[in-house]
N, C-alpha and C positions, 0 to 999 in steps of 0.2 A: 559605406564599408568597402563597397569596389573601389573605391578612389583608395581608400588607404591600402590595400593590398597590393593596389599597383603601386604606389611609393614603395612601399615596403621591397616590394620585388625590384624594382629599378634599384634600391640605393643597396641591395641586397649584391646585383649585379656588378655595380660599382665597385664595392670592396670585392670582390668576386678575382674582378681585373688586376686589381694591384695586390698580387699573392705577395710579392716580397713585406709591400708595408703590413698587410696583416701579419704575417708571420713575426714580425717584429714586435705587434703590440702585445701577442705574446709568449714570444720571448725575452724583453724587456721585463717583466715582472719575475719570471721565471729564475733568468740568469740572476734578477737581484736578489731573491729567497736563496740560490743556492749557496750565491757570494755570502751574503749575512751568515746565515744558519750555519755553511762550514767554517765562520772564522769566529764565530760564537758556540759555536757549540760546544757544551761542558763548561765554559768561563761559570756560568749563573748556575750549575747543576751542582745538587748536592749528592752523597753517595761516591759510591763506584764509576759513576760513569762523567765524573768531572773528571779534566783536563787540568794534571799539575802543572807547577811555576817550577822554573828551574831556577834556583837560589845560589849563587856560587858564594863559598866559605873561604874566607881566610884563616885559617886558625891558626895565629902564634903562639897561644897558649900550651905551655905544656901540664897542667894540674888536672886533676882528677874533674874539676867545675864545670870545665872548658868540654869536655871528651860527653859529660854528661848531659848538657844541655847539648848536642849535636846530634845525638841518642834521644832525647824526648822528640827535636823536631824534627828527624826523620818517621816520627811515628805521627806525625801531622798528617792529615788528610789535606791533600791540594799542593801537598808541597814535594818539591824532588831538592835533594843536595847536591852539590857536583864540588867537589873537593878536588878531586884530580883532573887534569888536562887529558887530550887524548896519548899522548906518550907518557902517561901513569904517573907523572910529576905533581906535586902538589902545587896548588894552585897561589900563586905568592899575590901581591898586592899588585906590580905590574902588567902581569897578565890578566888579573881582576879586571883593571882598569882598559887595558886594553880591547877586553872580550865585552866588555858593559859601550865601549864608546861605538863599538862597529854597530853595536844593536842587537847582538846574540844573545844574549841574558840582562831580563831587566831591573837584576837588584843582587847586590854582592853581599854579604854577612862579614865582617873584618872584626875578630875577637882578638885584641892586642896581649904581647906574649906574659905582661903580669895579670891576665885577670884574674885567675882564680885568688892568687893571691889578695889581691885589694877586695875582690868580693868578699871573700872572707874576714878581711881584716882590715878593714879601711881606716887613714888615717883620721884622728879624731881628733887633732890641730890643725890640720890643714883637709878644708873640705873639699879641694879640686884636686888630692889624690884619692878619687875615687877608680871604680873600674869602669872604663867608658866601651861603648860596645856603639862601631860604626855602622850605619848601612850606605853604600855606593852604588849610585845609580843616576844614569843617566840625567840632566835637568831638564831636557824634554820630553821626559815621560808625563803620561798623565798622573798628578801625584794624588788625587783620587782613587784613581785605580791600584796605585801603589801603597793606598793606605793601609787596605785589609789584610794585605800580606804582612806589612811591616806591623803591624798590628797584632798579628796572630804569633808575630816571632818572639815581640815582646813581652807579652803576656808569657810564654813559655820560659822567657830567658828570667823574668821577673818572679816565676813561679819558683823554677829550680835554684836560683838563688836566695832566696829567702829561707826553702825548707834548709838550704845547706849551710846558709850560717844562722840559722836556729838550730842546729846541731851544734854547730862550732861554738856558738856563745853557751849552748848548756853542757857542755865540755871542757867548757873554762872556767864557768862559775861552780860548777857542781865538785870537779877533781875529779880524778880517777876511784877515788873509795865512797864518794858522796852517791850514789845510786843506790850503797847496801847501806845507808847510813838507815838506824832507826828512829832519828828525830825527822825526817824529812826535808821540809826545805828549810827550817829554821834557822838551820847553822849559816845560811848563805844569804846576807842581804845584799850583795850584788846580782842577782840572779830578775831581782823581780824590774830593776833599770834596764838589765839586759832582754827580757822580752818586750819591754815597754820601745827601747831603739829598735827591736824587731820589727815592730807594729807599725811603726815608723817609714820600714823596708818596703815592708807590704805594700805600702799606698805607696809608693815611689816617691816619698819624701823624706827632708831629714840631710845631714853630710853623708850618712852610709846609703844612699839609695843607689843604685848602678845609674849610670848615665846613657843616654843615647844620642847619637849624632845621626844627622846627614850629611852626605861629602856626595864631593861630585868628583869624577875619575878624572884624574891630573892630566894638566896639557890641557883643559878647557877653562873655560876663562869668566865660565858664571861663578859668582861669590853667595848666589842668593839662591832661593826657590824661584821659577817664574809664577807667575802672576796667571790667573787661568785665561786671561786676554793674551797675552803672551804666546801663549801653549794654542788656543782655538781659534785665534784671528787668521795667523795664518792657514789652516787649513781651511778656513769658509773661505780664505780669498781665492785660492786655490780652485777649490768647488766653483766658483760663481767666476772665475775666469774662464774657465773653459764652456762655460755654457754660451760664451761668444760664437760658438760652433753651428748652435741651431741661429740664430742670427744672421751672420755670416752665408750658410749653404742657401737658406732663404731667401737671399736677395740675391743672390746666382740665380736663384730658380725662377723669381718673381723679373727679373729683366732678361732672362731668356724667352721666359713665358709671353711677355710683354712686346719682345721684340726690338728691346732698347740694348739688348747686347750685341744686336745681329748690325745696330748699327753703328754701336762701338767700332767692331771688328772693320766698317769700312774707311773706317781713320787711317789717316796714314800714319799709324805707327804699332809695333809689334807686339806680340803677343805675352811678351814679359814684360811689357811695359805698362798695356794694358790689366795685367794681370796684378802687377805693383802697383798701381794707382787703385785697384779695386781694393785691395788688400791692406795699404795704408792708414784708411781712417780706421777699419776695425782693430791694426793694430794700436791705435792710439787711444781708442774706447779702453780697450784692457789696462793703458799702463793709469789714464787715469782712474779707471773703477780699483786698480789695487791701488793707489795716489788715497785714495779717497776712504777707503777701507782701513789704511793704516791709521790716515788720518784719526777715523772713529775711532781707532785704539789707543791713541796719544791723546787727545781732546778730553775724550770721556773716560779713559779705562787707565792713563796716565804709564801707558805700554812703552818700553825702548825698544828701539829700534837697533839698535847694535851698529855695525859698520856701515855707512852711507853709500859708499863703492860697493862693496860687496851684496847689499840690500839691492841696487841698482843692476848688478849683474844678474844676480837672480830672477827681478822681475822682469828683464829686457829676454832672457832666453824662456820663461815660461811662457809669454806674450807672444812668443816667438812660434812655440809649440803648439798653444792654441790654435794660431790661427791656421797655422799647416795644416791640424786637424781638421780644421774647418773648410779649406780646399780640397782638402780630401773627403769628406762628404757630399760637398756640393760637385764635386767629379763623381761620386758613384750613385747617386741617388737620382733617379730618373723622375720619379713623382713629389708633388708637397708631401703629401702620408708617408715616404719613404724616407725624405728627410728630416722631417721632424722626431718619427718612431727613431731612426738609425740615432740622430744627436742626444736626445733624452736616453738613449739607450747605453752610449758612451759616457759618455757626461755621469750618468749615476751607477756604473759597474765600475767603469775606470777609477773613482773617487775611490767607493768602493772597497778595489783592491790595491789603492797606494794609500791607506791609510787613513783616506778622509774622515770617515765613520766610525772606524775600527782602529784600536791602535796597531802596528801591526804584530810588534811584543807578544800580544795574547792568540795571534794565527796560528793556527799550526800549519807547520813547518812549511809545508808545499805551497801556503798561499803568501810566505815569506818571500819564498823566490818569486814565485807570481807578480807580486808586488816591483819586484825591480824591472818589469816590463812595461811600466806605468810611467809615464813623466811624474805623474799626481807625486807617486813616491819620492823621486828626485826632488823636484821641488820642495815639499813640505821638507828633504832631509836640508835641506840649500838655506830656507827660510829659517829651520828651527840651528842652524849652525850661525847664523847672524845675531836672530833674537834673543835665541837663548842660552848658547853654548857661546858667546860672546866672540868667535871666529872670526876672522879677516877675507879679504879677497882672496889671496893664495889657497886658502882653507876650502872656498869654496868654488876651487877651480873643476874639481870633479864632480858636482853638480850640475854647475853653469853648462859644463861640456857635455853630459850627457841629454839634457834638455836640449841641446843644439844638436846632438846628433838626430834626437825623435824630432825636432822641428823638422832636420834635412832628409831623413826619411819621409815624411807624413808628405811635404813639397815635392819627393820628386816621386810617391804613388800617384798624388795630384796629375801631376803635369802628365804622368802614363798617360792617366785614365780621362784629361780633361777633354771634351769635347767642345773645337771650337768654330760653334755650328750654332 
């Protein structure tokens, strides 16, 4: 028992020492409850205390149908409307599109300006002049998570259209005097066809059912839904790129430790030199783990890949950022506990808060912008502008560019703080 109490006490001692790495293992847990919890909270809650979707409306309609179904789903639970812009102009189809592609709103309503009419009175020779009713949104969003909304609207849109032309057809079969008639419904044998195409409504079949689309905000260049390989490969690549970080600071630490750095340094050649040849093969580890990663998504999952240059640009400057990261670790972290607590710690907050986990869509608002301090974010926006929004190099020049700027920051915190000793 005294043998184990003196372990106890020595390795007690031990961690004792290294206050920063403790404080890290938890903080590491800490920070990622707080990340999770505030960019989920209210998504899953029911009540009052969820967190609405902000739905932006197009209404060209001008009919009674149109004003009435916008009137049921603002009495939704979860849902907010935003019809006007902030200088109180109604919200048209270009600034829809505009507002959906920056990533401010992740789903547009577009009620086109005959619908009430065709709702009401659909053609009955020709079944594709129905009333079609779009939703606009983003194609990399998650279309899971966009289901229950786009779900919850149709059923509403489906519900108030049905009682409204079950009114209109028994106000056409019946006449204006047929309600005080005393035979009842006898005089009208079109009446009992016309609930029967009602019933028909109901279940959203038949030529008179409303229709629905999805559209993607113009100027993007997907024609399809993506594929959920599509949508989550690139963000797992993203994730498991930058865990090159603890790798990386580790073998900084393990040949300084070792004493194989110190005899690096008596080479004759300089410190950037040195520093680039230590740093080249982990950069080469990353481009083939994303190499290799896409791979899995084309082989097995039958994933496009979108522009070949532009796909290229993006993984050359996030490979880039990684690894900055990763000298910059391996520059502040004085013990193994410190660097591995600190890289685990980035690695799963950083992901975190550019969207790995969470889309960022459903954040509110303040871990929106939080987000744009993350490479994570750039990247996944750089990736999902290739794969899925079908964009070129140009397109993805402000991506590329800000992953090169966190690369060139993260290199020259490094180079402050590196010690070359």
């Amino acid at each position: 028992m005294n043998q184990i109490l003196a372990l106890i006490l020595k390795e007690g001692k031990v961690l004792a020492r290294d206050r920063q790495a403790l404080a890290l293992l938890f903080a590491m847990p800490i920070f990622f409850i707080l990340v999770m919890n505030f960019a989920l909270e209210g998504v899953f809650e029911a009540g009052g205390k969820s967190r609405p979707v902000e739905v932006l409306v197009v209404n060209g309609d001008q009919g009674a149908l149109g004003r009435r179904i916008l009137d049921d789903l603002k009495r939704v639970e979860g849902l907010v409307l935003a019809e006007t812009a902030a200088d109180g102009s109604l919200i048209s189809r270009d600034k829809a599109d505009a507002l959906i592609s920056q990533g401010k709103y992740p789903l547009a309503l577009l009620i086109p300006p005959d619908f009430s009419k065709l709702a009401l009175s659909p053609s009955e020779t020709n079944p594709e002049n129905r009333a079609v009713v779009a939703f606009i949104h983003d194609p990399a969003m998650n279309a899971r998570l966009l289901s229950g909304i786009k779900g919850a609207i149709r059923e509403v849109i489906l519900r108030r259209s049905f009682t409204a032309r079950m009114a209109h057809r028994l106000k056409e079969a019946l006449g204006p005097l047929a309600l005080q008639s005393p035979m009842g419904l006898a005089p009208f044998p079109g009446l009992l066809n016309s609930l029967k195409d009602l019933e028909g409504d109901r279940a959203g079949e038949g030529p008179s059912a409303v229709l629905f689309q999805s559209l993607s905000p113009q100027g993007l260049q997907a024609s399809r839904h993506p594929t959920v390989s599509e949508q989550n490969i690139p963000a797992y690549t993203i994730f498991g790129v930058f865990f090159i970080v603890l790798t990386l600071a580790s073998s900084f630490f393990q040949e300084k430790r070792d004493g194989t750095f110190q005899r690096l340094l008596a080479a004759p050649i300089s410190n950037a030199i040195l520093l680039l040849g230590k740093l080249l093969p982990y950069y080469f580890v990353n481009l083939i783990q994303i190499a290799l990663m896409f791979a899995v998504g084309v082989i097995f999952f039958k994933m496009g890949l979108g522009n070949p240059l532009a796909l290229a640009m993006v993984s050359l400057a996030v490979a880039l950022a990684a690894n900055g990261l990763g000298l910059f670790v391996a520059a502040v972290g004085k013990t193994e506990a410190q660097i591995g607590a600190l890289s685990v710690f980035l690695a799963i907050t950083l992901s975190a808060l550019g969207g790995m986990m969470v889309p960022t869509f459903v954040m509110p608002e303040f871990m929106k912008v939080l987000s744009y301090f993350t490479p994570h974010a750039w990247a996944l926006s750089g990736y999902q502008d290739v794969i899925v929004r079908g964009l070129g190099a140009k397109q993805v020049l402000p991506e590329t560019g800000m992953l090169l700027a966190f690369a060139g920051l993260f290199f020259g915190l490094a180079f402050w703080r590196f010690r070359f000793h």
